[in-house]
C-alpha positions as CSV (number, residue, x, y, z in Angstrom):
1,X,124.2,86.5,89.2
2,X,123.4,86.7,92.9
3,X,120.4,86.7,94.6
4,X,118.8,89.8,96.9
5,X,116.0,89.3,99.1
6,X,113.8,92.7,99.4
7,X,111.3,93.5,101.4
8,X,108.3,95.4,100.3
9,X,106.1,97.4,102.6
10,X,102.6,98.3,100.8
11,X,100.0,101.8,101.6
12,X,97.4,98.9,102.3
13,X,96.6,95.4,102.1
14,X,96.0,93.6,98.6
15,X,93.2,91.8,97.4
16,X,93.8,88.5,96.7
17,X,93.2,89.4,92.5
18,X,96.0,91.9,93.3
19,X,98.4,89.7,94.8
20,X,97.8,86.8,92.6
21,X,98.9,89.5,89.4
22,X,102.0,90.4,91.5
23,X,102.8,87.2,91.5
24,X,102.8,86.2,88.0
25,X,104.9,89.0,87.4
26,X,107.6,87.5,89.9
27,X,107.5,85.5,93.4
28,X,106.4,86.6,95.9
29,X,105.6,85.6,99.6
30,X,103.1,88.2,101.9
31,X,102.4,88.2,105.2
32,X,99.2,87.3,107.0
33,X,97.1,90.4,105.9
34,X,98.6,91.2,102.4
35,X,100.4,94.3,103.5
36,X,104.3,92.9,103.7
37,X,105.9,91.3,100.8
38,X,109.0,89.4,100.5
39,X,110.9,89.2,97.4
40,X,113.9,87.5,95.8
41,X,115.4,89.6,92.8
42,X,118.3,88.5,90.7
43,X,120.6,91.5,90.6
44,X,124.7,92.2,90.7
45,X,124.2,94.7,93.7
46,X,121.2,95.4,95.9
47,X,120.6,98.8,94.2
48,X,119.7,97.7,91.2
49,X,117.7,94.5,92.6
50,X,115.6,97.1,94.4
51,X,115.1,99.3,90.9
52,X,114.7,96.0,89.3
53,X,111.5,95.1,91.6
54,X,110.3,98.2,91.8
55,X,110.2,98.7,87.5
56,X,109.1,94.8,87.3
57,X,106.2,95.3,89.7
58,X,105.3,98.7,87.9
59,X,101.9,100.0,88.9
60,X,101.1,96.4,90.2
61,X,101.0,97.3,93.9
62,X,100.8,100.0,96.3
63,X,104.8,100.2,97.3
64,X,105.4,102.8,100.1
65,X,109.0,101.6,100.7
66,X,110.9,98.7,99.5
67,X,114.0,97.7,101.3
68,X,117.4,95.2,101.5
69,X,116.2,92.4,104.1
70,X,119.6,91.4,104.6
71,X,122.3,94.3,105.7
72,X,125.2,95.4,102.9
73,X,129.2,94.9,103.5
74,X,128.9,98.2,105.5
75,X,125.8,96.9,107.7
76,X,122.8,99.1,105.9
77,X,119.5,98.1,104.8
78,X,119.0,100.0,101.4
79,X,116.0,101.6,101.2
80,X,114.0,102.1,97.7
81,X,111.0,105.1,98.1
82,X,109.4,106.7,94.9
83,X,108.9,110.8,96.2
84,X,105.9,112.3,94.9
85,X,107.1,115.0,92.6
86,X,106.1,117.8,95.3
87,X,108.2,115.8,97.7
88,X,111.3,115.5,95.9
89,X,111.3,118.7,95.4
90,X,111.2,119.6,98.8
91,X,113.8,117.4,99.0
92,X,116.0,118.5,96.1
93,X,115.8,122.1,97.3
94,X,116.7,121.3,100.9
95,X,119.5,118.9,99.2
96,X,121.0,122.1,97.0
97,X,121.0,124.4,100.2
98,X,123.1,121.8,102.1
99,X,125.4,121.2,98.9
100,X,124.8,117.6,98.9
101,X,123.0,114.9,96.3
102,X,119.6,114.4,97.5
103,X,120.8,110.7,98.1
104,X,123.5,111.9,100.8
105,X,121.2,114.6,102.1
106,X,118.5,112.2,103.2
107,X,121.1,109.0,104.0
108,X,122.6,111.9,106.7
109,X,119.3,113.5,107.7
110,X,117.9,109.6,108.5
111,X,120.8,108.8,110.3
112,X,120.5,111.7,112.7
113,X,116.9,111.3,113.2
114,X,117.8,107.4,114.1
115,X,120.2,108.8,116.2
116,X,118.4,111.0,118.1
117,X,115.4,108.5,118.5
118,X,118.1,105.8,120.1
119,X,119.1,108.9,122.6
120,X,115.6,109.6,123.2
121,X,115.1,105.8,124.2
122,X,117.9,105.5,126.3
123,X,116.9,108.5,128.3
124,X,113.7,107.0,128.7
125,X,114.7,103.4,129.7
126,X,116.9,105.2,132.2
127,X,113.7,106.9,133.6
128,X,111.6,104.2,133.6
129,X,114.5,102.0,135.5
130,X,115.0,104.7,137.5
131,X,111.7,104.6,138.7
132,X,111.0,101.5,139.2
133,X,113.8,100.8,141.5
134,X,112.8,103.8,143.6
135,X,109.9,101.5,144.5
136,X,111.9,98.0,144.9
137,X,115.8,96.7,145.4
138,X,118.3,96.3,142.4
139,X,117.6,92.1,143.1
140,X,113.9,92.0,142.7
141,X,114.2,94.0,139.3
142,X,116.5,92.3,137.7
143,X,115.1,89.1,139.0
144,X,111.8,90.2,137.3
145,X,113.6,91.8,134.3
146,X,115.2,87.8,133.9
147,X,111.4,86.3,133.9
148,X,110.2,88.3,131.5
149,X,113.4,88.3,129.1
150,X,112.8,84.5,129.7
151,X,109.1,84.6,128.8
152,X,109.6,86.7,125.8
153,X,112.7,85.3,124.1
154,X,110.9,81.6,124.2
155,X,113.6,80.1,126.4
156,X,112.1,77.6,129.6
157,X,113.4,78.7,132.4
158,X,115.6,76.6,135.1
């Protein structure tokens, strides 16, 4: 059976008493403050690895979402959120108006709202280039955009 690595991202940090319970229930590896986990989850598709962790865990931690850390054939990260009951009926409703499975519905309304935020960025990385070179020449900016890319990314420069 293949192996899924998931990525669980908590309401708040654990307590080390919480996150040493976790773990006996199944490894698990968190970051530096106790509010990221890593999982690996035996499973024959990522789905059911992430209902798998998230009915192993039960009420053992705070999950707010839990997702695939590695993209699917299609290149998604699957994402795992337990609605509160008000919620998902928000959802459901919105989902019945549309004529869609709740599933669809919100895969299509995250993608437009990933979208749009990627359009929004783009306009504003235009601005922000377009201001800056209405105070400097093309050369000096992009010889300054190279040191910091260089800085950032770890690389020495030549």
């Amino acid at each position: 059976m293949p192996y899924h690595a998931l990525d669980i991202t908590l309401t708040r940090s654990l307590t080390p008493t919480e996150l040493h319970r976790a773990a006996r229930a199944m490894p698990l590896a968190a970051n530096h403050d106790a509010t990221h986990l890593l999982a690996v989850v035996p499973a024959k598709t990522p789905g059911k690895a992430l209902n798998r962790l998230r009915h192993q865990t039960g009420g053992l931690l705070p999950i707010d979402v839990i997702t695939t850390h590695y993209p699917d054939a299609d290149g998604k990260i699957l994402l795992n959120v337990d609605f509160p009951p008000a919620t998902h009926a928000v959802l459901q409703a919105a989902a019945d108006r549309a004529g869609q499975p709740p599933r669809l519905f919100l895969e299509l309304a995250l993608q437009r709202a990933l979208a749009r935020h990627a359009g929004e960025e783009v306009e504003r990385l235009d601005h922000a280039v377009h201001n800056l070179l209405t105070h400097t020449t093309a050369p000096h900016l992009l010889t300054a955009l190279g040191r910091a890319l260089t800085r950032t990314s770890g690389a020495t420069p030549c």
